[in-house]
N, C-alpha and C positions, 0 to 999 in steps of 0.2 A: 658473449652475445646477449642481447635485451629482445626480448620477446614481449613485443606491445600487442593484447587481446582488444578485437572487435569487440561492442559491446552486442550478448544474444538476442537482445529485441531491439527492434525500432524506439527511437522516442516518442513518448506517450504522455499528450497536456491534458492532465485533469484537470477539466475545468470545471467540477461542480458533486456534490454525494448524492450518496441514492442510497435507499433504504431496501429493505429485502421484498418489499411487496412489489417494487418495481423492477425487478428483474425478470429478463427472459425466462421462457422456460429450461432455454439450453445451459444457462451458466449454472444456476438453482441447482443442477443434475451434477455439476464439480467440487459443491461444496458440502454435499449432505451431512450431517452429524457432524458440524463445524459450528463453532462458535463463531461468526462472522462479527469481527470489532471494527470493521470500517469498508465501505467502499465508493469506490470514485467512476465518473466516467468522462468519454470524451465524446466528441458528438456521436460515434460509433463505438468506439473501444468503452469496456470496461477493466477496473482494477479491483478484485476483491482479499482482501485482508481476514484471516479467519485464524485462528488459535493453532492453526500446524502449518499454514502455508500462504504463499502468498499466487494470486490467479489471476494474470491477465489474457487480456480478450482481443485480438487485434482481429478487426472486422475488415476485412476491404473487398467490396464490392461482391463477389456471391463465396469467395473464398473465408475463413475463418482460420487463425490461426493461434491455438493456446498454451501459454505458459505456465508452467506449474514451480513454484520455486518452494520445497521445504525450510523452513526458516534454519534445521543443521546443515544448508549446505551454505548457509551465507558467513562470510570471513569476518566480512568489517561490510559498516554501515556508517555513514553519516546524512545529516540532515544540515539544509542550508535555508535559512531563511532572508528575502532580500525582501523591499517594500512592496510588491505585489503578487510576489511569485515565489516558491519554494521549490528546492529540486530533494528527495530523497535518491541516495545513491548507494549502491550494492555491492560490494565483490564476493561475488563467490567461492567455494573452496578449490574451484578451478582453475581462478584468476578474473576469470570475465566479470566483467562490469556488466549492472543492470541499472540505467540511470531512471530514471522518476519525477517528471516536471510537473508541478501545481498551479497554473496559472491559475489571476484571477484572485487570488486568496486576501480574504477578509481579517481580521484581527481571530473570528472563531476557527476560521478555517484552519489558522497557523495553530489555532492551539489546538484542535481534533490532530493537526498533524503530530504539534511535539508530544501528544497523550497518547497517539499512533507510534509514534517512534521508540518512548520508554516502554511500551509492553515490547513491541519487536526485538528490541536491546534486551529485554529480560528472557526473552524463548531463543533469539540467537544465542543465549550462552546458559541455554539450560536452567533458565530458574524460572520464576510462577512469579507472573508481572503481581502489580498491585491492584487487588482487587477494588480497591475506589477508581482507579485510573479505567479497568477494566466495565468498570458497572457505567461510569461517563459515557466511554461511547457506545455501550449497549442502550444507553437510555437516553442517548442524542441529549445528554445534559453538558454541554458547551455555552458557556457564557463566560463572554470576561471579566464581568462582575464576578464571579464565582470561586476567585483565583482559589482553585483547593491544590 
């Protein structure tokens, strides 16, 4: 018998980054004493990427509903990049899929993501990403010229 998992959240199109000073006060309150390495939002939802977890925000209408995913509980991860759009995709140790849609995305955008994706790849399997990769998008240093 095959046992096909619902994916746990909604699909969620990031369509653009935000910085920490732009943040609610409510999310702010989820990520304290985190290294925050990237985050996204949509016109409501946010997605925040921090050095032990990842935190999305599904906002709809006076309701809130948040997900917390520790990066040991993810299996496998991939990254897909097409000409406008990138999807990051999840399974968890559970099985469940968390998919991750990027609309929109720029030539920088794809690389904050593939810079996003090898630290994630290095904390899903217990190791200490690289710290150039890590210092890039602390310091929103994303350029194509830059290829480091």
């Amino acid at each position: 018998m095959k046992i096909k998992y619902k994916a746990i959240t909604k699909p969620f199109n990031f369509s653009g980054t935000m910085i920490k000073e732009d943040f609610p006060a409510y999310v702010k309150q989820y990520v304290r004493e985190e290294v925050i390495l990237s985050a996204y939002k949509t016109k409501r939802d946010y997605g925040i990427f921090t050095d032990k977890k990842i935190v999305l925000f599904d906002n709809y209408a006076k309701r809130k509903q948040i997900y917390t995913i520790p990066y040991q509980s993810i299996s496998t991860l991939s990254v897909i990049f097409d000409e406008k759009e990138s999807f990051l995709d999840l399974f968890l140790n559970s099985g469940y899929p968390v998919n991750l849609r990027f609309i929109d995305m720029t030539g920088e955008d794809k690389l904050r993501l593939r810079i996003l994706y090898t630290c994630i790849s290095k904390l899903v399997n217990n190791q200490t990403p690289v710290k150039m990769d890590i210092d890039r998008l602390l310091n929103n240093d994303i350029r194509l010229s830059n290829n480091k």
